[in-house]
N, C-alpha and C positions, 0 to 999 in steps of 0.2 A: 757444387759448393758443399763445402762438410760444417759440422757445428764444430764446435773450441769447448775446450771444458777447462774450468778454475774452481779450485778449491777458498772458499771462503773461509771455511770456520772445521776444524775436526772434531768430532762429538766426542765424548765420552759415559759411560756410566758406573756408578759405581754398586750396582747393583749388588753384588756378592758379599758385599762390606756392610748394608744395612742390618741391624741388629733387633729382634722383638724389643719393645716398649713396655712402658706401662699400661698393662691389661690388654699384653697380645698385642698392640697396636705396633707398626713399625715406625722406626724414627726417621725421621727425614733426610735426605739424600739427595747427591748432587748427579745430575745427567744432566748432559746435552747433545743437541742434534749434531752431525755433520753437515752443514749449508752447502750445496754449487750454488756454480754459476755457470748457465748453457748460453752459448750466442749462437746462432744461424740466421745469418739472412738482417734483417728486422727486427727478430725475435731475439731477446735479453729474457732468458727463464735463472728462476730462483729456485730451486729446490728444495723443500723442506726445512725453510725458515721456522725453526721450533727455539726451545730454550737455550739460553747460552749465558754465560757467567755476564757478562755485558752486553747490549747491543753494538758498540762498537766492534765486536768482533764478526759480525755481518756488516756492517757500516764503513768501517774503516776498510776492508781489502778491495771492499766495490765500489770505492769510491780512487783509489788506486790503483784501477781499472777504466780510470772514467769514468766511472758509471755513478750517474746518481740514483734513488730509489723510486724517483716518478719514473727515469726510463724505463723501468722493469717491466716488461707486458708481458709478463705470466708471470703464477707460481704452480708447483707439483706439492698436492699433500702425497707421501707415499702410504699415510693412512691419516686416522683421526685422531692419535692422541697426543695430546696438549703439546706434548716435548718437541714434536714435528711440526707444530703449525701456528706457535701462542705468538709469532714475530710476523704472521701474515701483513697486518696491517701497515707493517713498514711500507707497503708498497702499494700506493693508492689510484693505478692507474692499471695496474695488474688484472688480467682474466685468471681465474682461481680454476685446477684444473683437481678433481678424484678419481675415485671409483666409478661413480656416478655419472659425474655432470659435465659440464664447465659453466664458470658462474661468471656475471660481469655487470657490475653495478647492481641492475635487479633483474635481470635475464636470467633464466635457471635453463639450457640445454643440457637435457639429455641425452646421453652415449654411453657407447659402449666404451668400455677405457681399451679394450684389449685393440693394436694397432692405430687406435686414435694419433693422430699427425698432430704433433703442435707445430713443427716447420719442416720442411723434408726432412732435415737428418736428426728429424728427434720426435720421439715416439712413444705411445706407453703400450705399455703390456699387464696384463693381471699375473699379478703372483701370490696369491693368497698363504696363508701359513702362517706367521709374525698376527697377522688377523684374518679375518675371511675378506677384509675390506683393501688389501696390500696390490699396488700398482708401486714398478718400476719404472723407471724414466732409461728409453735406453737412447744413446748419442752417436751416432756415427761420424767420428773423426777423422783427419787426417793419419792420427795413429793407431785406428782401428771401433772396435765398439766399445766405448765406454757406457756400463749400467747399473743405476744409481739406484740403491736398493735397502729392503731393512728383514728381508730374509739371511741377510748376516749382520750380528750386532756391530762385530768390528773385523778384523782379517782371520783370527783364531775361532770365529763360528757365534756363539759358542756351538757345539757341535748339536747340542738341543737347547730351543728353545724355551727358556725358563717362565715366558707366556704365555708359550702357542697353544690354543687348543685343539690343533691340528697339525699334528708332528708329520703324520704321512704328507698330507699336502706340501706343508714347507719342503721337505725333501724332492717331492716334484716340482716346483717350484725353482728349490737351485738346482735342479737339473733344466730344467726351461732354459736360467740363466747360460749355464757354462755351453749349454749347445749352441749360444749363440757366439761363441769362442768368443768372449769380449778378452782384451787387453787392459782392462783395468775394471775393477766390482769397488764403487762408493756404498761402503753402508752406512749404517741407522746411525753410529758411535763408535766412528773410530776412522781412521787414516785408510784412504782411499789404498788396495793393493791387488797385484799382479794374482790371478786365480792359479795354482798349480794342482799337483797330485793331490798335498794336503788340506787341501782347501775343504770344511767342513761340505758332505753332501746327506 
């Protein structure tokens, strides 16, 4: 059995566009996550349920899917920050999976994230860079590996990390990635796409 992958929601950010404030402060700005949706087996995983112009735009495609928000038993934070994880609680039957742990209700296991199984054909791996806390969600499909990741903002890179404080890492990192020849890379913000030559490394 392989997993299936659906796109819920495609992020964006507009990061390049934010302007200084008054007194140095930046003005406010709109991003959001890119949400899956992984099925194998049992298991209905959510992906980086973070910010999004509406919660319908998580809500509405998965439930178009069948799927309502109790069935979801898991979610993937691909790290901590707000944009990637502020929609967790849509899903209250969920085992919450990081770097770290896996959490469930009050259960706190610890693990290692790198190779952790959430159902045969899907798995996480560390890929530090984007933060030191960054785990990919990778999927083995019917049409190959799909890996669902925030070491690329969107399919153009950006080529460097405008928050990394570990630029060499990210670079090993999507080299991690692409060695695992996937057939499609979901990042952090932006439209899930085919990796090639140009592909930010």
């Amino acid at each position: 059995m392989t997993a299936t992958f659906t796109l819920l929601t495609s992020g964006y950010d507009l990061f390049d566009e934010r302007n200084a404030g008054i007194d140095g402060r930046e003005q406010p700005w709109h991003i959001a996550s890119t949400v899956a949706l992984l099925r194998d087996g049992d298991k209905i995983v959510v992906v980086d349920p973070g910010m999004v112009a509406d919660r319908k735009l998580i809500l509405d495609p998965l439930a178009a899917e069948g799927m309502t928000p109790e069935q979801v038993t898991d979610v993937v934070f691909s790290h901590h920050h707000p944009d990637h994880t502020l929609n967790a609680a849509l899903f209250p039957n969920a085992r919450a999976h990081d770097i770290w742990a896996t959490y469930d209700n009050d259960l706190w296991t610890d693990r290692p994230a790198d190779g952790f199984q959430i159902s045969p054909s899907i798995r996480l791996i560390e890929t530090p860079g984007h933060t030191a806390q960054d785990i990919t969600t990778v999927a083995e499909t019917d049409e190959g590996t799909v890996a669902l990741t925030h070491v690329w903002w969107h399919p153009h890179g950006p080529a460097e990390d405008p928050t990394s404080h570990d630029p060499e890492g990210l670079r090993a990192s999507r080299r991690k990635i692409l060695d695992l020849s996937p057939v499609l890379i979901v990042p952090g913000h932006g439209a899930p796409f085919v990796p090639s030559e140009n592909t930010p490394v």
